[in-house]
C-alpha positions in Angstrom: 167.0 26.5 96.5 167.3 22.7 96.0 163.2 22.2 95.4 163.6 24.7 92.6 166.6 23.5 91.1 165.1 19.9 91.2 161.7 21.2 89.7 164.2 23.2 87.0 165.8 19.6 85.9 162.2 17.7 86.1 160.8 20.3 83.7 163.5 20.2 81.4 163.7 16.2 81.2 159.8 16.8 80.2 160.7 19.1 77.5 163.1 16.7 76.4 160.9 13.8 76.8 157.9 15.5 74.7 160.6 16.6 72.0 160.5 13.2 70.7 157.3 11.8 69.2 155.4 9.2 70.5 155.6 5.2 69.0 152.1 4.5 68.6 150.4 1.2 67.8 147.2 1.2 65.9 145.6 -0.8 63.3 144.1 -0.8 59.5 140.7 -0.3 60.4 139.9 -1.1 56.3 141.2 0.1 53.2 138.5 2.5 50.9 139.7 3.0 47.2 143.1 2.1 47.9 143.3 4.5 50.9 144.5 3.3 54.0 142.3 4.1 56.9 143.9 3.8 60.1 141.9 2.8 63.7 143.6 5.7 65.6 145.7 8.5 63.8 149.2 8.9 63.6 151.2 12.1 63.9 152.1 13.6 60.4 155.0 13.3 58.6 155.8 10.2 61.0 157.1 7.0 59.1 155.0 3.4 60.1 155.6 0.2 59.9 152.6 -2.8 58.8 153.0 -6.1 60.5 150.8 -8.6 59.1 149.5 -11.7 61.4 149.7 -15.2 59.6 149.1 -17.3 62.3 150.2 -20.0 64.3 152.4 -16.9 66.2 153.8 -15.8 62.9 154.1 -12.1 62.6 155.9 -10.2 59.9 156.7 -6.3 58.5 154.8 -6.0 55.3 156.0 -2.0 54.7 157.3 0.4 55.2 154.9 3.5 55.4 154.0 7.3 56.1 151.3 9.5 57.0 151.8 12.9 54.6 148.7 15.2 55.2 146.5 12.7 56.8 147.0 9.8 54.0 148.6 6.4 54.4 151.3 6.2 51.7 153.3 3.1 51.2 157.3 3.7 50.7 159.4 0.2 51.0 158.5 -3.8 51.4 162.2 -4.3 51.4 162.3 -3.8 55.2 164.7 -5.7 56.2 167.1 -7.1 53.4 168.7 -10.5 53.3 169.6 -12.3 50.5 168.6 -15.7 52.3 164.9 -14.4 53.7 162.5 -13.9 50.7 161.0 -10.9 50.0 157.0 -10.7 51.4 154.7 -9.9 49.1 151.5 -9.5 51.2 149.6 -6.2 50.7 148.0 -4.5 53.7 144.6 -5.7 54.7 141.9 -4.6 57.5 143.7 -5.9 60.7 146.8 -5.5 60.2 148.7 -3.7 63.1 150.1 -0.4 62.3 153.0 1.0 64.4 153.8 4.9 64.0 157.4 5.9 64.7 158.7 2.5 64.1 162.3 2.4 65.7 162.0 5.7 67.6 163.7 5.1 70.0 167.0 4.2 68.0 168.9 7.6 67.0 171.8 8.4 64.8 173.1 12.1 66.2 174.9 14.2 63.9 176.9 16.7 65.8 179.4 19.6 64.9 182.0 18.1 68.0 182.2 15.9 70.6 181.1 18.6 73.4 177.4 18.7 71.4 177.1 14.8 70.9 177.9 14.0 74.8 175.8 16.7 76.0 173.1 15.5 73.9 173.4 12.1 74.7 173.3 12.4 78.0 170.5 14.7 78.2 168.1 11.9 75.8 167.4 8.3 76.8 167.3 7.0 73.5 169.5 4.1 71.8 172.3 6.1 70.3 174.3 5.2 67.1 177.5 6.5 66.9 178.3 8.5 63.8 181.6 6.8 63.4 179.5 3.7 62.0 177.4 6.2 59.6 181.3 7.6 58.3 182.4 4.1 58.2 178.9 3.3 55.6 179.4 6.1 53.5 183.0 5.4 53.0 182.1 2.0 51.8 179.3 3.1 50.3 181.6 5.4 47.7 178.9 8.4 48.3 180.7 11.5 48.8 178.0 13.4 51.0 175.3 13.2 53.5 172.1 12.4 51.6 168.7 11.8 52.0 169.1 9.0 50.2 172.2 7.4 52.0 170.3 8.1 55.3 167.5 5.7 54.6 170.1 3.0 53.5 171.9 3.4 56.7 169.1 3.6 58.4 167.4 0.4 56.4 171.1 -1.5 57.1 170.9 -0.8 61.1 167.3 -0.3 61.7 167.5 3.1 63.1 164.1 5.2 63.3 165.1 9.0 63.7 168.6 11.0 62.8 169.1 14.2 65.1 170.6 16.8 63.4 172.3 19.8 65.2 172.3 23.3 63.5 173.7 26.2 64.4 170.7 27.4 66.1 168.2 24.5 66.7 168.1 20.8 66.7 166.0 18.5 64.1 164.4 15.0 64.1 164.7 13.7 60.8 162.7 10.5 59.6 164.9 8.9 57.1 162.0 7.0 56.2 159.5 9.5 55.4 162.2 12.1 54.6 160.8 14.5 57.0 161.5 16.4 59.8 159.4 15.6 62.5 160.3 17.9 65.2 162.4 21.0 66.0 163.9 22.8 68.7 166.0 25.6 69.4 169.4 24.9 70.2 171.9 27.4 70.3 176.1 26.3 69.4 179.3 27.7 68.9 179.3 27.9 64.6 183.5 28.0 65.1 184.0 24.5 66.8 182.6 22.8 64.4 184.5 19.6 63.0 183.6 18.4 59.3 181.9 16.8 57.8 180.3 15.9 61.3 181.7 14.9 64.7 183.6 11.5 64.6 186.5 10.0 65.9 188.0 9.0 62.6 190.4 11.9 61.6 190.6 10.7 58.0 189.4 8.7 55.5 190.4 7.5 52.2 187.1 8.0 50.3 186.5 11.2 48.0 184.5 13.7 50.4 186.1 12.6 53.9 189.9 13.6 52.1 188.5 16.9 51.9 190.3 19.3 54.2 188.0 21.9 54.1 184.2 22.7 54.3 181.2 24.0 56.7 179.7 21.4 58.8 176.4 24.1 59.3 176.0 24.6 55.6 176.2 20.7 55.0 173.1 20.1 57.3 171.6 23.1 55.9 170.1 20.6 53.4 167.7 19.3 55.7 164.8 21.4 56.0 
């Protein structure tokens, strides 16, 4: 009984491995009518990040990038903002390294309650970001919903790769980045213990949405497809 219990939990912490796309470092093997062609592919829908070599030990993010039905398309050079670090104008070139499913392995979860978010967390080894630091954002932020858009500023702010999103009946991977969903799987909850807008430990906030009282935590993530 304890062999196949133990082969029971090895098998699942492979499912839940797999569940999560690879990081994967290639490079630009040239660039053909302003198309990027990579060394080694990447998986689809994934987000990348350029890091161009300068020298003399000097390495830098260039882009921001994604791979949308086998083509390299560039999204941000604004990587990581600071109004004392100039922004880098170098364009990709042949060379340059290419990493798919940059940040991967840091995860904002979005949960219906606290039950789903520790159960989640424990079952992933991944670099969890608390959602009380996405409320927190938006509340500063003024936005008054969860957005694609707010997402990849959060994400840009904290560099965080991949947002997991709990539904009522399966879990997503959502690349803020890319603005994709790059993996599913089913996961069945209770709809009725569901807290909104999402699970955090803040029980109010003074900013326009979070003073709402009411509203469906399921039907807000519904947007996400």
């Amino acid at each position: 009984m304890n062999k196949i219990l133990s082969l029971c939990l090895i098998s699942t912490i492979v499912l839940f491995a797999n569940f999560f796309p690879s990081t994967i470092h290639t490079t630009i093997a040239k660039i053909k009518d302003d198309q990027i062609i990579l060394k080694h592919p990447i998986k689809d829908k994934t987000s990348c990040a350029i890091v161009h070599d300068y020298g003399n030990n000097i390495k830098a993010l260039t882009f921001m990038c994604k791979q949308e039905n086998g083509k390299i398309e560039l999204i941000d050079s604004d990587i990581i903002h600071h109004d004392n670090i100039p922004t880098i104008n170098t364009k990709p070139q042949a060379g340059d390294i290419v990493i798919g499913g940059y940040l991967y392995d840091n995860v904002l979860l979005l949960a219906p309650n606290e039950e789903v978010y520790k159960n989640l967390t424990k079952q992933y080894n991944r670099k969890w970001i608390h959602p009380d630091l996405y409320a927190l954002f938006l509340s500063q932020e003024g936005d008054d919903e969860v957005t694609k858009e707010s997402l990849k500023s959060f994400a840009k702010r904290y560099q965080i790769g991949l947002v997991m999103i709990v539904k009522s009946n399966q879990i997503v991977l959502y690349d803020p980045y890319s603005k994709n969903i790059v993996a599913t799987k089913n996961y069945k909850t209770d709809t009725k213990k569901a807290k909104y807008p999402f699970y955090m430990h803040f029980e109010e906030l003074d900013s326009g949405w979070f003073a709402k009282k009411d509203g469906n935590y399921y039907q807000e993530m519904e947007r996400f497809k």
